[in-house]
N, CA, C and O atoms as a GROMACS GRO file, in nm:
protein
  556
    1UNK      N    1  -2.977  -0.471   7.457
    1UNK     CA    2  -2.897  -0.459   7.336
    1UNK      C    3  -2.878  -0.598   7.274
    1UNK      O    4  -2.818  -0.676   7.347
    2UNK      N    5  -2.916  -0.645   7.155
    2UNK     CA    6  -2.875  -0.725   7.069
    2UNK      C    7  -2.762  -0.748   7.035
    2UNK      O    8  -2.705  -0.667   6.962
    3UNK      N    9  -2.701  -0.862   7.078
    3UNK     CA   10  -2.553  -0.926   7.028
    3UNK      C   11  -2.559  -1.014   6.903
    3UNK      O   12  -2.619  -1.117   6.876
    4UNK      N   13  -2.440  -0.902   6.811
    4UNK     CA   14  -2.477  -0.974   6.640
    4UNK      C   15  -2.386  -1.069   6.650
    4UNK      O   16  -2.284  -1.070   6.719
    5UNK      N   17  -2.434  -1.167   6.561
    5UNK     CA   18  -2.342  -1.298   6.504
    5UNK      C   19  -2.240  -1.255   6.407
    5UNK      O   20  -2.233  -1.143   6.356
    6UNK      N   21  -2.169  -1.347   6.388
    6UNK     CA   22  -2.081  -1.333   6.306
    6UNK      C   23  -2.161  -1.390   6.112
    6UNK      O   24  -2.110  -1.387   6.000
    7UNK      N   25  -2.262  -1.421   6.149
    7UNK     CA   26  -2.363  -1.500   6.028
    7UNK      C   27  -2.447  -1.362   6.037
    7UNK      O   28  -2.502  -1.339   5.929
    8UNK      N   29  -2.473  -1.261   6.138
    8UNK     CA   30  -2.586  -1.187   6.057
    8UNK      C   31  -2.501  -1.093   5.932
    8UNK      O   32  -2.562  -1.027   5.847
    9UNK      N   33  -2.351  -1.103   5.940
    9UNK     CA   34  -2.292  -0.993   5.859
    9UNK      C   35  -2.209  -1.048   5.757
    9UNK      O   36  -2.148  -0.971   5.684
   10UNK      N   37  -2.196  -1.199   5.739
   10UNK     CA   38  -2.098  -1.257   5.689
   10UNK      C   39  -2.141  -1.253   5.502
   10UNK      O   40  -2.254  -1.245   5.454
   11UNK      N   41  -2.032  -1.260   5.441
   11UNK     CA   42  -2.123  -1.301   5.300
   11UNK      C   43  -2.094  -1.462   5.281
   11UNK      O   44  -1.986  -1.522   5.284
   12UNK      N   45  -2.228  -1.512   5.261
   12UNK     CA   46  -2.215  -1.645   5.293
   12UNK      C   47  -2.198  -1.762   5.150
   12UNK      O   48  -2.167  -1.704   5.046
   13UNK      N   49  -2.214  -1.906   5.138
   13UNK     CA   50  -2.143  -1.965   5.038
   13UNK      C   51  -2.049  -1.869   4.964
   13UNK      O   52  -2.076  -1.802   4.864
   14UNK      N   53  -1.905  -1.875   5.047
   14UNK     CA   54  -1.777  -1.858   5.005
   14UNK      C   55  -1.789  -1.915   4.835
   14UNK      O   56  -1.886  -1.968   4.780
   15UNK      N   57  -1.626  -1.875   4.770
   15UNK     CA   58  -1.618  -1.927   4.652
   15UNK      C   59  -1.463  -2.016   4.727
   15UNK      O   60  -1.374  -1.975   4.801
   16UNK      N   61  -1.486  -2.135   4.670
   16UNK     CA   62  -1.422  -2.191   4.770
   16UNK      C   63  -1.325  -2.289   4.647
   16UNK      O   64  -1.392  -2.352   4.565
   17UNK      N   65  -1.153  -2.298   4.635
   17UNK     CA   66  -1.102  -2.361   4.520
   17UNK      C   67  -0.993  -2.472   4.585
   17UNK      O   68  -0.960  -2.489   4.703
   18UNK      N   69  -0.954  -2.537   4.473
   18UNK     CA   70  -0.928  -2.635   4.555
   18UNK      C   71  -0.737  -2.622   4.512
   18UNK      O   72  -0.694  -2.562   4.414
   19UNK      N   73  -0.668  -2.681   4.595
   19UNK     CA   74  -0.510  -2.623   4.615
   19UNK      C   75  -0.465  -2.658   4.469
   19UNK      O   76  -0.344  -2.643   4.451
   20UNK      N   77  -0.518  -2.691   4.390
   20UNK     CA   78  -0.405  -2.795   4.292
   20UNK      C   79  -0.507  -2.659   4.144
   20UNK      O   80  -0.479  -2.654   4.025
   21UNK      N   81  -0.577  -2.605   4.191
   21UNK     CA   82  -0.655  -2.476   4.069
   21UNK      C   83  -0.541  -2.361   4.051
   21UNK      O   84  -0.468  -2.314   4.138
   22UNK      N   85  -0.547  -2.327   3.897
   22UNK     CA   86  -0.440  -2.314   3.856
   22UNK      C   87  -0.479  -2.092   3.918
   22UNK      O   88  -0.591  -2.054   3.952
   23UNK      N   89  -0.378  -2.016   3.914
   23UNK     CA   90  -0.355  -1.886   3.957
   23UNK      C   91  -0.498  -1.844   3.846
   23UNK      O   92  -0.609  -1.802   3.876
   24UNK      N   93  -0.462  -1.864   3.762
   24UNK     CA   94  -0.584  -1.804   3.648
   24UNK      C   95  -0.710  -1.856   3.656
   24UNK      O   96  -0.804  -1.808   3.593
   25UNK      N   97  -0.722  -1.984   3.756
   25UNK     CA   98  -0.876  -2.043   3.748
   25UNK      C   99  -0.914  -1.958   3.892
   25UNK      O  100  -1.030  -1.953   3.932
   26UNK      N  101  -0.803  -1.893   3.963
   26UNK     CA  102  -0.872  -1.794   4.105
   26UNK      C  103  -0.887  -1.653   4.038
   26UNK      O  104  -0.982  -1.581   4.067
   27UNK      N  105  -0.771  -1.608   3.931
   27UNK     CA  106  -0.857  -1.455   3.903
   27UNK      C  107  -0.952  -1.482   3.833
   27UNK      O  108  -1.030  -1.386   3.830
   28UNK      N  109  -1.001  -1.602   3.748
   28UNK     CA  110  -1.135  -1.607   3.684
   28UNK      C  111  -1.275  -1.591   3.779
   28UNK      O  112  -1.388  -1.550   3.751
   29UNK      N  113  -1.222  -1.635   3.889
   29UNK     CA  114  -1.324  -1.680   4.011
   29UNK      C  115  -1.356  -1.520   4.048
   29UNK      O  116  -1.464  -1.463   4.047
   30UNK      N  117  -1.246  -1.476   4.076
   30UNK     CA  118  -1.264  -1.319   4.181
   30UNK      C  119  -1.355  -1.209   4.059
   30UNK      O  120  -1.444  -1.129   4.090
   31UNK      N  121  -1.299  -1.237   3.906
   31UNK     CA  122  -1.407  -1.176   3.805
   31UNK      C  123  -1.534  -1.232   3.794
   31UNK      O  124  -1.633  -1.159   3.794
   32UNK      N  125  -1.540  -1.327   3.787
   32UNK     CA  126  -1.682  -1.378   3.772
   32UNK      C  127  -1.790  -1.344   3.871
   32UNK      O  128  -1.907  -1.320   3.842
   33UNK      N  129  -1.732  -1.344   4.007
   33UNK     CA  130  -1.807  -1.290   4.120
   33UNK      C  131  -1.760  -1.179   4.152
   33UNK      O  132  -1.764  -1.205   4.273
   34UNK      N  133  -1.729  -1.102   4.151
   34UNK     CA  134  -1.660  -0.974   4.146
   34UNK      C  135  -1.717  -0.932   4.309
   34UNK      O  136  -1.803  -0.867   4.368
   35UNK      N  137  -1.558  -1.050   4.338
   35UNK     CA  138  -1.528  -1.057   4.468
   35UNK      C  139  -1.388  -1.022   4.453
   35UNK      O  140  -1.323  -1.015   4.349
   36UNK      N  141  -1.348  -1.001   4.580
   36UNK     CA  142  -1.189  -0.952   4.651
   36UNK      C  143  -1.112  -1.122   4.684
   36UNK      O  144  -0.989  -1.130   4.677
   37UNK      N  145  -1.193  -1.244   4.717
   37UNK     CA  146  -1.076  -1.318   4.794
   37UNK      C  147  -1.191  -1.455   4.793
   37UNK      O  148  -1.308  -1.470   4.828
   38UNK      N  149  -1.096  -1.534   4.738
   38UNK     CA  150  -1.162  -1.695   4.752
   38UNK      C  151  -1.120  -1.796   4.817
   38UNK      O  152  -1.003  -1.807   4.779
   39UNK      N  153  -1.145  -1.895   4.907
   39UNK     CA  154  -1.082  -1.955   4.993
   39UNK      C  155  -1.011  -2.088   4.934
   39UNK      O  156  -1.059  -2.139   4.834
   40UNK      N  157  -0.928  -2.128   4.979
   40UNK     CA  158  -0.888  -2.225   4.886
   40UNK      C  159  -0.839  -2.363   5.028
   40UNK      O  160  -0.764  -2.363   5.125
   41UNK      N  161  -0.926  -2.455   4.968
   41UNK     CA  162  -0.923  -2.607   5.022
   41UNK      C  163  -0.774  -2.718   5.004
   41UNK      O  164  -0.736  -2.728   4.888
   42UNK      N  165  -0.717  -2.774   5.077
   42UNK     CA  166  -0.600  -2.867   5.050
   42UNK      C  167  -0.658  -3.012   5.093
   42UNK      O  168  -0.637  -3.058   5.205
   43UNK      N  169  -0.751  -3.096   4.971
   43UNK     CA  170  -0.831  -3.174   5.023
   43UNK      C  171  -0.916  -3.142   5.120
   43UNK      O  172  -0.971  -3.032   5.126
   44UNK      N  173  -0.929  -3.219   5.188
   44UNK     CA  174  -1.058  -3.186   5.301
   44UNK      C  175  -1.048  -3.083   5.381
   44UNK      O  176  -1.143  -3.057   5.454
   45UNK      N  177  -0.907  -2.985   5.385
   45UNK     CA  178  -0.890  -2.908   5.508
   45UNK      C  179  -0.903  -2.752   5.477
   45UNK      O  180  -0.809  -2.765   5.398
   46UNK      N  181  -0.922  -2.669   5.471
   46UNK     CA  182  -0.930  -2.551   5.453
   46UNK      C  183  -0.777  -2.503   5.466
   46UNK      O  184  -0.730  -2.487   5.579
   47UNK      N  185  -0.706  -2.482   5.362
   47UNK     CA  186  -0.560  -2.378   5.367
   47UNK      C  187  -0.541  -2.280   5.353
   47UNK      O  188  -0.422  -2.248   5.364
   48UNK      N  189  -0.629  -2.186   5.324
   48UNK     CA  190  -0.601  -2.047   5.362
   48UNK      C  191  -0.709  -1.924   5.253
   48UNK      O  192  -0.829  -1.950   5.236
   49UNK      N  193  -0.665  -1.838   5.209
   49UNK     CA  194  -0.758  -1.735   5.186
   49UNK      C  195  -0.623  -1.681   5.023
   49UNK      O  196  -0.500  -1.684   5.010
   50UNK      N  197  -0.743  -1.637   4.932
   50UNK     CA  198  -0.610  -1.560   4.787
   50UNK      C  199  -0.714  -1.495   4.748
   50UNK      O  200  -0.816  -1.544   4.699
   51UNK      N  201  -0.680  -1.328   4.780
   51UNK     CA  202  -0.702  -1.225   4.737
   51UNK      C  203  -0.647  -1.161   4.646
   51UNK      O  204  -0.537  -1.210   4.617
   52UNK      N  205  -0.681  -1.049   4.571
   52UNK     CA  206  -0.649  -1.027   4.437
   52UNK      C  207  -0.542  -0.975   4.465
   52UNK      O  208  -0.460  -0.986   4.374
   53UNK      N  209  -0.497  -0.909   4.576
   53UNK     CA  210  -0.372  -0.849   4.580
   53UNK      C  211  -0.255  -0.977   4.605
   53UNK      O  212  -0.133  -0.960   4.602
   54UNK      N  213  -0.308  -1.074   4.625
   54UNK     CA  214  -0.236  -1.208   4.659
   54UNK      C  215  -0.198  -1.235   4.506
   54UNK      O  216  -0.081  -1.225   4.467
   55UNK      N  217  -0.286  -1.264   4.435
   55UNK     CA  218  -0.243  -1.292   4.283
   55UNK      C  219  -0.111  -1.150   4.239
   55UNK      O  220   0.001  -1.167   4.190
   56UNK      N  221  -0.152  -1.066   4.263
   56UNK     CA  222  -0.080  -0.948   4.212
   56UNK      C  223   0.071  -0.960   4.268
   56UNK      O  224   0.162  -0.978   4.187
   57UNK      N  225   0.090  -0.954   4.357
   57UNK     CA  226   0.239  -0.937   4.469
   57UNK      C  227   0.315  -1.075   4.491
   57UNK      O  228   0.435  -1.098   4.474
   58UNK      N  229   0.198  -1.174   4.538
   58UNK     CA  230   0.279  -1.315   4.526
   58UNK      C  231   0.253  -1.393   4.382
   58UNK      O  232   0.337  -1.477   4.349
   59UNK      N  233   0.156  -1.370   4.306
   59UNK     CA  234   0.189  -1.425   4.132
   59UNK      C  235   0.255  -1.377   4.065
   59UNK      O  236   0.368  -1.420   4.041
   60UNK      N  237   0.189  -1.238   3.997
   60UNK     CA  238   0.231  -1.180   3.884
   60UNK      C  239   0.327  -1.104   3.886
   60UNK      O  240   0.386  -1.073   3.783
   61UNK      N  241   0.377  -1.042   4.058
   61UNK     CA  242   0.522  -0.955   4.035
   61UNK      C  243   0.613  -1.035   4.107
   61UNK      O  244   0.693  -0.968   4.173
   62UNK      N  245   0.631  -1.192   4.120
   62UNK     CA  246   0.682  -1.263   4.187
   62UNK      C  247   0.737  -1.373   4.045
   62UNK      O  248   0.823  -1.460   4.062
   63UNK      N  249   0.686  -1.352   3.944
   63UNK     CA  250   0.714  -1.428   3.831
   63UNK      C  251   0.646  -1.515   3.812
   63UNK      O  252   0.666  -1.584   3.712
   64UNK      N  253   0.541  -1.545   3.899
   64UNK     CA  254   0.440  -1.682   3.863
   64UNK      C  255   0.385  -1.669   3.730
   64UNK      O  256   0.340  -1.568   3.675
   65UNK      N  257   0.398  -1.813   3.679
   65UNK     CA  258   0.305  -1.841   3.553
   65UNK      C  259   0.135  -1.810   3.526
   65UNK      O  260   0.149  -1.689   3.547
   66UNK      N  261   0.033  -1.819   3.506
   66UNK     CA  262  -0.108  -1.800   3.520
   66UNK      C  263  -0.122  -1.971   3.525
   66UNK      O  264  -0.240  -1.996   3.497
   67UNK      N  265  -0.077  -2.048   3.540
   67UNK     CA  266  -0.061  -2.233   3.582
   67UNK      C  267  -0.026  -2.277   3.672
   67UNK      O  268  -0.046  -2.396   3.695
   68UNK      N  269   0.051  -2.186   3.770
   68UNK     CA  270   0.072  -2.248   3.926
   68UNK      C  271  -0.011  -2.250   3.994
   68UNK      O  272  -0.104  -2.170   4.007
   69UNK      N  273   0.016  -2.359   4.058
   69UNK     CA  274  -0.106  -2.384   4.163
   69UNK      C  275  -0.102  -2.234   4.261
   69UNK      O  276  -0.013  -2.167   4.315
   70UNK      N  277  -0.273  -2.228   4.248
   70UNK     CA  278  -0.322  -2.132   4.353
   70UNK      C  279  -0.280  -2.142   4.480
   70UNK      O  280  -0.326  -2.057   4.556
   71UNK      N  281  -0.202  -2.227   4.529
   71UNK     CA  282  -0.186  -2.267   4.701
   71UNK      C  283  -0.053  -2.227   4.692
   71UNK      O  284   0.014  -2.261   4.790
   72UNK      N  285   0.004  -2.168   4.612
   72UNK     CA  286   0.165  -2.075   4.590
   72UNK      C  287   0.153  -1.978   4.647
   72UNK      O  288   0.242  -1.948   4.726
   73UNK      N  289   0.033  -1.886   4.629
   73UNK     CA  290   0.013  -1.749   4.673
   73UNK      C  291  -0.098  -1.756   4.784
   73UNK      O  292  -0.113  -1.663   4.863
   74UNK      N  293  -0.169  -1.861   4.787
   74UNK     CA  294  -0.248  -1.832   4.932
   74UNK      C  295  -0.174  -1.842   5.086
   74UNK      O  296  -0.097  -1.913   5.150
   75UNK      N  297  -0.262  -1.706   5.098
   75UNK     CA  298  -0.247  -1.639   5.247
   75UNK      C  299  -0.275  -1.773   5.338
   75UNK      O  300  -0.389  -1.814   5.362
   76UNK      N  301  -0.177  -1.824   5.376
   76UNK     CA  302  -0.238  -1.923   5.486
   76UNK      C  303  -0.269  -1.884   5.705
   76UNK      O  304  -0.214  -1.812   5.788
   77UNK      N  305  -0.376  -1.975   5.706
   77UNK     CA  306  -0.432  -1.865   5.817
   77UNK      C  307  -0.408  -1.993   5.906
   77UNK      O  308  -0.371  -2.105   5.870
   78UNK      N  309  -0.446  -1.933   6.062
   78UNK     CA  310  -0.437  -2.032   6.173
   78UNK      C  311  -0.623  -1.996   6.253
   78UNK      O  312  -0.677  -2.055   6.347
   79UNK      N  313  -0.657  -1.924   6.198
   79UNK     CA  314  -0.790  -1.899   6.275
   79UNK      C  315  -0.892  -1.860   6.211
   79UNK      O  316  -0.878  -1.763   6.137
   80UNK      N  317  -1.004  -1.914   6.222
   80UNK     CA  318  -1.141  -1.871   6.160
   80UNK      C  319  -1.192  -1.858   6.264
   80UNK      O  320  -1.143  -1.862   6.377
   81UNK      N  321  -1.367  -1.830   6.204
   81UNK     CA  322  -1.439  -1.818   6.272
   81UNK      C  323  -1.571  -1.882   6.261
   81UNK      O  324  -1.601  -1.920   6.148
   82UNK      N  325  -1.670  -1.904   6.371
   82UNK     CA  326  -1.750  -1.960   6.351
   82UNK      C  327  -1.906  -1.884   6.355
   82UNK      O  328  -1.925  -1.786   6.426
   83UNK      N  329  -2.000  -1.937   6.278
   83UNK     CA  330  -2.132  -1.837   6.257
   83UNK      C  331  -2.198  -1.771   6.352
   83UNK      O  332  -2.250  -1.661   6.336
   84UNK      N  333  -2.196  -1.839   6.457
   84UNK     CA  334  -2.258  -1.789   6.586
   84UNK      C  335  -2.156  -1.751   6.660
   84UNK      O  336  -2.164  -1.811   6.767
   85UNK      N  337  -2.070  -1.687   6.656
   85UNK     CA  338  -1.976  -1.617   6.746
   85UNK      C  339  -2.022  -1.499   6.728
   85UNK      O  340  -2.101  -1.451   6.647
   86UNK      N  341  -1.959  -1.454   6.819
   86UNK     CA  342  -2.010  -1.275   6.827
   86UNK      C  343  -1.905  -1.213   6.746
   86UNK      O  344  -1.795  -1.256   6.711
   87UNK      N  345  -1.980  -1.069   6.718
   87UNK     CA  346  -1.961  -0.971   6.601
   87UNK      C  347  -1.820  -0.947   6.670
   87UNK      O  348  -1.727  -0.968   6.592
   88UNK      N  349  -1.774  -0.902   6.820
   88UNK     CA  350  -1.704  -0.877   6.888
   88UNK      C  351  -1.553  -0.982   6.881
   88UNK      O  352  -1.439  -0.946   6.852
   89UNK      N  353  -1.600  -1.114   6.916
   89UNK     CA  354  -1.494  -1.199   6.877
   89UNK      C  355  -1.439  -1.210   6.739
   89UNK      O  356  -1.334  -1.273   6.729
   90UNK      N  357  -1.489  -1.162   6.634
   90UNK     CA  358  -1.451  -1.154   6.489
   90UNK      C  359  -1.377  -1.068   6.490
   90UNK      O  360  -1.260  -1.098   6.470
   91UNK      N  361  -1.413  -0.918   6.513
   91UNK     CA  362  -1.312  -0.767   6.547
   91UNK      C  363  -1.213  -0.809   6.607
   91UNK      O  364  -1.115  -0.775   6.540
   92UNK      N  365  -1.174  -0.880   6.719
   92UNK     CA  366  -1.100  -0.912   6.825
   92UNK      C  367  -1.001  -1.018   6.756
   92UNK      O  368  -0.882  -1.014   6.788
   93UNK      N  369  -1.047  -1.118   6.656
   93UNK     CA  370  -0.969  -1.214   6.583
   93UNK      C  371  -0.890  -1.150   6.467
   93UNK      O  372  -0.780  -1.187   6.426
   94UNK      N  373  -0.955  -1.062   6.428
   94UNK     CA  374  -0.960  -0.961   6.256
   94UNK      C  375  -0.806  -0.894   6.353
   94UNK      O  376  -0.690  -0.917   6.317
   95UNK      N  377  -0.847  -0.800   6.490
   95UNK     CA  378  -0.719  -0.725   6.518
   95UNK      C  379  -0.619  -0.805   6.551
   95UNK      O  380  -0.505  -0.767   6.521
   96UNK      N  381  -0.627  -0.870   6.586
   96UNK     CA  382  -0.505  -1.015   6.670
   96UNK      C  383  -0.440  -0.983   6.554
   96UNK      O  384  -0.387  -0.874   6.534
   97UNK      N  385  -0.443  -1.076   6.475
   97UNK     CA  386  -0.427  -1.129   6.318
   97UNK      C  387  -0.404  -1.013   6.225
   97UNK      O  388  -0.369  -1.057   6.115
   98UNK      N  389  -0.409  -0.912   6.227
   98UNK     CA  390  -0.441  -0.783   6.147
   98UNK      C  391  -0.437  -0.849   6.002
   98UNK      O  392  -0.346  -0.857   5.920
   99UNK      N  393  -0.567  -0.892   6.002
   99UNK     CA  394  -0.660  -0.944   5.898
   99UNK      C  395  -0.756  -0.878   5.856
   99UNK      O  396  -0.829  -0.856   5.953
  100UNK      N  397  -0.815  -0.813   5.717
  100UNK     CA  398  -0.906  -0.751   5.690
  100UNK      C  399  -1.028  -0.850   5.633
  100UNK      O  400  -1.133  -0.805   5.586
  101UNK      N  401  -1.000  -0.988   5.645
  101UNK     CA  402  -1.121  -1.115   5.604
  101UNK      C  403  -1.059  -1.203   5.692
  101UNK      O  404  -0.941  -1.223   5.722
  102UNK      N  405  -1.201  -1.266   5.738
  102UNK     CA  406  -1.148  -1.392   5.816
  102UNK      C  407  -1.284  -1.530   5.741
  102UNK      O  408  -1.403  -1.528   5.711
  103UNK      N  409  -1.221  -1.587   5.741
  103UNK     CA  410  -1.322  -1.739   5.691
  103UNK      C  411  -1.380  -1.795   5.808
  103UNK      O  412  -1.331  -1.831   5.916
  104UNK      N  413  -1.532  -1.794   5.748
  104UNK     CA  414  -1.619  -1.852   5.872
  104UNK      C  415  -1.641  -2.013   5.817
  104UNK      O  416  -1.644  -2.048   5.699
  105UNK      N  417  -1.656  -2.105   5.943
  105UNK     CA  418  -1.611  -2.214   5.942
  105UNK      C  419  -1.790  -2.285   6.024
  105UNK      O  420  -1.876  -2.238   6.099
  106UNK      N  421  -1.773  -2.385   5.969
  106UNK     CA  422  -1.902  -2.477   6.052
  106UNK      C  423  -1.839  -2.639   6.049
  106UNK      O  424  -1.817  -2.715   5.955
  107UNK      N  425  -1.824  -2.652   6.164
  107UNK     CA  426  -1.758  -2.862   6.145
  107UNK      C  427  -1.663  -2.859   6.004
  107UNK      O  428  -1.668  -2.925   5.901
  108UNK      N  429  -1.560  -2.732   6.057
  108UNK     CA  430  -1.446  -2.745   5.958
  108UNK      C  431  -1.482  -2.720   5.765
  108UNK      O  432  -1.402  -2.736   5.672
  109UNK      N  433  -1.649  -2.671   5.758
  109UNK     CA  434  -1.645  -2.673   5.611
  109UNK      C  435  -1.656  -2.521   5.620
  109UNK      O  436  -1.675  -2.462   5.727
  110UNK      N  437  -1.643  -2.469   5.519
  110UNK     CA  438  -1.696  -2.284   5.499
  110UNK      C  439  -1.773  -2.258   5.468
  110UNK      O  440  -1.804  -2.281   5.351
  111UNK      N  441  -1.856  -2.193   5.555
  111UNK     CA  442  -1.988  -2.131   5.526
  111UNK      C  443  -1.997  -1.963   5.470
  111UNK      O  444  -2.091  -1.901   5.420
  112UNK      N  445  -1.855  -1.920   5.504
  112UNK     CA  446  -1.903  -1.771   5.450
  112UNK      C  447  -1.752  -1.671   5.449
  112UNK      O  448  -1.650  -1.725   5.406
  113UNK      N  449  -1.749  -1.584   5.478
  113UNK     CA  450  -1.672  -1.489   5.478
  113UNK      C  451  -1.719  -1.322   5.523
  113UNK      O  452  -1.795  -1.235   5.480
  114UNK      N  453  -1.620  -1.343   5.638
  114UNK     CA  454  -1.674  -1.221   5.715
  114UNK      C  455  -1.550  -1.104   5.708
  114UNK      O  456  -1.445  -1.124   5.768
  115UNK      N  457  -1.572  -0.990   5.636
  115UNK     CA  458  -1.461  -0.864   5.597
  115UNK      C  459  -1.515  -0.755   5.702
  115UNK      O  460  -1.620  -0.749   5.767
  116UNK      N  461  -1.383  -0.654   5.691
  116UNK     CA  462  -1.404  -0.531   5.797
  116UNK      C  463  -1.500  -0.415   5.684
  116UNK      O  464  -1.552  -0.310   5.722
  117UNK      N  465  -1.502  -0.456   5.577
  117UNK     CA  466  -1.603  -0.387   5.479
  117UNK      C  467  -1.703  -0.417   5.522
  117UNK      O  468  -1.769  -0.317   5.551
  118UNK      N  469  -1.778  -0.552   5.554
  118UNK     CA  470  -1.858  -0.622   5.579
  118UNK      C  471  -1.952  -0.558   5.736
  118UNK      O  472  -2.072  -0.538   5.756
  119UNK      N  473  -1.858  -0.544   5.802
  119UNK     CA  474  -1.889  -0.465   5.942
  119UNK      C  475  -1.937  -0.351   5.961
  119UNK      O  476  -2.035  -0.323   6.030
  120UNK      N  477  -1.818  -0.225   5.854
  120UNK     CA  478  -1.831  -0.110   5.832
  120UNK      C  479  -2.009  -0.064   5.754
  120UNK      O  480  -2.085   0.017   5.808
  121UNK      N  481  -2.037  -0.136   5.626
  121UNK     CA  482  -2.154  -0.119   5.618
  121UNK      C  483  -2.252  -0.160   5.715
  121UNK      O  484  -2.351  -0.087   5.706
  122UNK      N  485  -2.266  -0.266   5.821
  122UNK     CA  486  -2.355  -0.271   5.901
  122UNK      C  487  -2.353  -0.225   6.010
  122UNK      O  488  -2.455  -0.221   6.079
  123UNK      N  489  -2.240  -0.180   6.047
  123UNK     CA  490  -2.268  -0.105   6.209
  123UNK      C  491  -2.163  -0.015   6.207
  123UNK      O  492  -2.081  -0.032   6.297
  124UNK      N  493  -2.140   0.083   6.124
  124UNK     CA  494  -2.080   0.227   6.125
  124UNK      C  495  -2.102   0.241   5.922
  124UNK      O  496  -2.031   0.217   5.824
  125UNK      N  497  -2.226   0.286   5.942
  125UNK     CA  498  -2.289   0.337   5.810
  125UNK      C  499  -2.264   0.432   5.731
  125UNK      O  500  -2.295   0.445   5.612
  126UNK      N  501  -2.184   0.524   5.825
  126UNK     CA  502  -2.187   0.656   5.836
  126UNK      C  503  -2.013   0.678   5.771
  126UNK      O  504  -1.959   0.771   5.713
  127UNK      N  505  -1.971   0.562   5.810
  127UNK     CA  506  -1.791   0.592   5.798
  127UNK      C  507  -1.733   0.593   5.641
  127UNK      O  508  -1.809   0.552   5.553
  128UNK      N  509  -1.601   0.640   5.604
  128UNK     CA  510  -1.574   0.605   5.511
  128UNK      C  511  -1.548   0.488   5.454
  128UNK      O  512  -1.556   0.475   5.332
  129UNK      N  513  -1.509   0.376   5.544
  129UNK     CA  514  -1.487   0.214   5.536
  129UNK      C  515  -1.625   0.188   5.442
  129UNK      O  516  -1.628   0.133   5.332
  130UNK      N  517  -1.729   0.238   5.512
  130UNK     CA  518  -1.853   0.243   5.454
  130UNK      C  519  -1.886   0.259   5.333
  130UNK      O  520  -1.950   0.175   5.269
  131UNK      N  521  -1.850   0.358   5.293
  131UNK     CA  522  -1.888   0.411   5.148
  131UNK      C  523  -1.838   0.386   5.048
  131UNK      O  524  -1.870   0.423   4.935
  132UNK      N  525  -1.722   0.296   5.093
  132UNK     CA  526  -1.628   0.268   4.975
  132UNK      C  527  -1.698   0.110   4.964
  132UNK      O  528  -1.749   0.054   4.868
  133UNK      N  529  -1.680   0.074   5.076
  133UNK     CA  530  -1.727  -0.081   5.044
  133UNK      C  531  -1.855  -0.138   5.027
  133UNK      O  532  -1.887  -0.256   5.013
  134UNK      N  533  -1.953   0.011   5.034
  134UNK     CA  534  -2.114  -0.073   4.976
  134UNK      C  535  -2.151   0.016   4.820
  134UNK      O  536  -2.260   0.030   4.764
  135UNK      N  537  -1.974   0.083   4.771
  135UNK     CA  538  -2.024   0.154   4.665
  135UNK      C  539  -2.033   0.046   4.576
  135UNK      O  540  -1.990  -0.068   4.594
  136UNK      N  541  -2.115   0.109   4.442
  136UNK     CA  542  -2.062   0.019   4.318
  136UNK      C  543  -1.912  -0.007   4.230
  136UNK      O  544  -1.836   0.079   4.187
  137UNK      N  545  -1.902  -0.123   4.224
  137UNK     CA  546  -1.739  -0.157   4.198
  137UNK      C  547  -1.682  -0.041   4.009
  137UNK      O  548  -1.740  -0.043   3.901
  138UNK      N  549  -1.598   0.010   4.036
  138UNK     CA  550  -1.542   0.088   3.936
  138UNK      C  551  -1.532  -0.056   3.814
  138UNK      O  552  -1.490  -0.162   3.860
  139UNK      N  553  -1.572  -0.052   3.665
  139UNK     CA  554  -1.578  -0.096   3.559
  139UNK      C  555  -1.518  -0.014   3.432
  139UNK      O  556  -1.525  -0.062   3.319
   0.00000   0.00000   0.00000
């Protein structure tokens, strides 16, 4: 049996912003790539993860301006992961954490982003996790 990486499933070059980018330069980001969650940098260090529901709950129904810094509402994390770890240690980090994305990491820079969507289409094809997350996005 083949043991998957955490790189054969990850989606890789993250969109990656930097702490001082304003709330509206991350929902521009999540439209433009019509992605769920962009990682956001505090200088050299990686500070955490802002998903659209992050803009929604901690920006826009929290009173934030569309000018505060993005690092207001990012999810800040204590654990990533790295490319060559196993598919297993990611599940195992994802449940710890009850995290549905975790940021994959190489010598502290980001290489990718690994989701339980991400999983569901590659190794339970069949599930509903599945079908929702390799459908085409509603427009």
């Amino acid at each position: 049996m083949t043991t998957h990486t955490v790189a054969d499933f990850m989606t890789p070059a993250p969109v990656v912003l930097e702490a001082t980018d304003t709330l509206q330069d991350a929902a521009r980001a999540l439209a433009e790539h019509d992605i769920g969650a962009v990682l956001v940098r505090d200088g050299e260090r990686l500070a955490g993860i802002v998903t659209d529901r992050d803009l929604v709950v901690r920006g826009l129904a929290a009173g934030k301006g569309h000018d505060a810094p993005v690092l207001e509402v990012t999810s800040t994390f204590v654990v990533a992961v790295g490319p060559e770890e196993s598919v297993a240690t990611a599940v195992q980090v994802m449940r710890e954490e009850a995290v549905r994305r975790v940021p994959v990491v190489r010598d502290g820079d980001p290489v990718g982003i690994l989701s339980i969507g991400d999983l569901a289409v590659a190794l339970d094809p069949d599930s509903g996790l599945a079908d929702i997350s390799g459908a085409e996005p509603n427009r």
